[in-house]
C-alpha positions as CSV (number, residue, x, y, z in Angstrom):
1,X,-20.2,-47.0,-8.5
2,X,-19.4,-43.3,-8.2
3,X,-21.7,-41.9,-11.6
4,X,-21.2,-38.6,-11.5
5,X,-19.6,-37.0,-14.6
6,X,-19.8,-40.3,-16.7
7,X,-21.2,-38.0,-19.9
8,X,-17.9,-36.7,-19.7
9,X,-15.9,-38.9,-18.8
10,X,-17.1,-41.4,-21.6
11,X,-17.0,-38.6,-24.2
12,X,-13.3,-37.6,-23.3
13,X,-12.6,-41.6,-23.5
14,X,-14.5,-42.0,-27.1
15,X,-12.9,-38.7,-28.7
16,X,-9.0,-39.4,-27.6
17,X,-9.1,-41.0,-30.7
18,X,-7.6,-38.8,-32.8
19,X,-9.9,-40.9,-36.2
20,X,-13.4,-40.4,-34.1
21,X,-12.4,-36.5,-33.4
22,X,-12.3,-35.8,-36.9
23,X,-15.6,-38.2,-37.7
24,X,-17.0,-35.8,-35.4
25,X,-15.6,-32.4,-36.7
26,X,-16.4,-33.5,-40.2
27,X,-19.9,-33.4,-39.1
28,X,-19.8,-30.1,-36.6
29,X,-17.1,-27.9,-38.3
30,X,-18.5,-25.3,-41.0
31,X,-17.1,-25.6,-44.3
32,X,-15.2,-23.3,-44.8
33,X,-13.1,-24.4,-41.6
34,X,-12.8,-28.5,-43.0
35,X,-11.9,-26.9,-46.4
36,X,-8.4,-25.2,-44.7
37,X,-7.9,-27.9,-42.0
38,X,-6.0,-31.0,-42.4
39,X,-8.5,-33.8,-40.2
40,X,-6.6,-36.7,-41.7
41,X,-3.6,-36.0,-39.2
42,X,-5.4,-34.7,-36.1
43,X,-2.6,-35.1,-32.9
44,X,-3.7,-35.4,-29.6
45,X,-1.5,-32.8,-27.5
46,X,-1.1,-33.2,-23.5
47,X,-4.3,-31.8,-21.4
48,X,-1.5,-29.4,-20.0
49,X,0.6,-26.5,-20.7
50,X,2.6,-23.4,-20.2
51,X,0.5,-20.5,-22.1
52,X,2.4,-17.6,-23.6
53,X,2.2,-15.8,-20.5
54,X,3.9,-18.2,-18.4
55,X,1.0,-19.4,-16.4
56,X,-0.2,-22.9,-16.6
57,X,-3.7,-23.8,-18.4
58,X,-5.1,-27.4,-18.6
59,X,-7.3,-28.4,-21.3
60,X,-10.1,-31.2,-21.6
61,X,-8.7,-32.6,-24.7
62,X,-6.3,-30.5,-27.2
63,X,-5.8,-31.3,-30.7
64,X,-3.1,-30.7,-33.2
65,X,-3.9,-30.3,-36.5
66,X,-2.4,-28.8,-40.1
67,X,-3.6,-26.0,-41.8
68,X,-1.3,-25.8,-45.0
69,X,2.1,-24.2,-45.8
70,X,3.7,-25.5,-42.9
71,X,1.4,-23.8,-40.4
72,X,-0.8,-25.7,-37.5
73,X,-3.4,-25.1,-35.2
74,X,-4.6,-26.1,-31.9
């Protein structure tokens, strides 16, 4: 059994789900963030993308959320 990296790779399994990240960031976030963000519709977004720039980034695990007045961040 290959164990390196398990941390990781069982964190990154747990926190996919989109209700446990926001268990989480309702405990780690300040207040002032959880006041502004909406953590009731967290989306999980693909680990990859084209940035602004047009080069490629990868992510561990990227979350959409709303922010109010139409606007979102990642």
């Amino acid at each position: 059994m290959d164990i390196r990296n398990i941390d990781d790779k069982y964190f990154k399994e747990v926190i996919e789900n989109p209700e446990l990240a926001a268990s989480l960031m309702e405990i780690i976030l300040p207040e002032e963030i959880k006041e502004i963000i909406d953590l009731e519709n967290l989306k999980l977004e693909k680990d990859s993308f084209i940035s602004g720039e047009l080069k490629e980034a990868y992510s561990d695990l990227l979350f959409r959320a709303g922010l109010g007045e139409g606007e979102e961040v990642y």
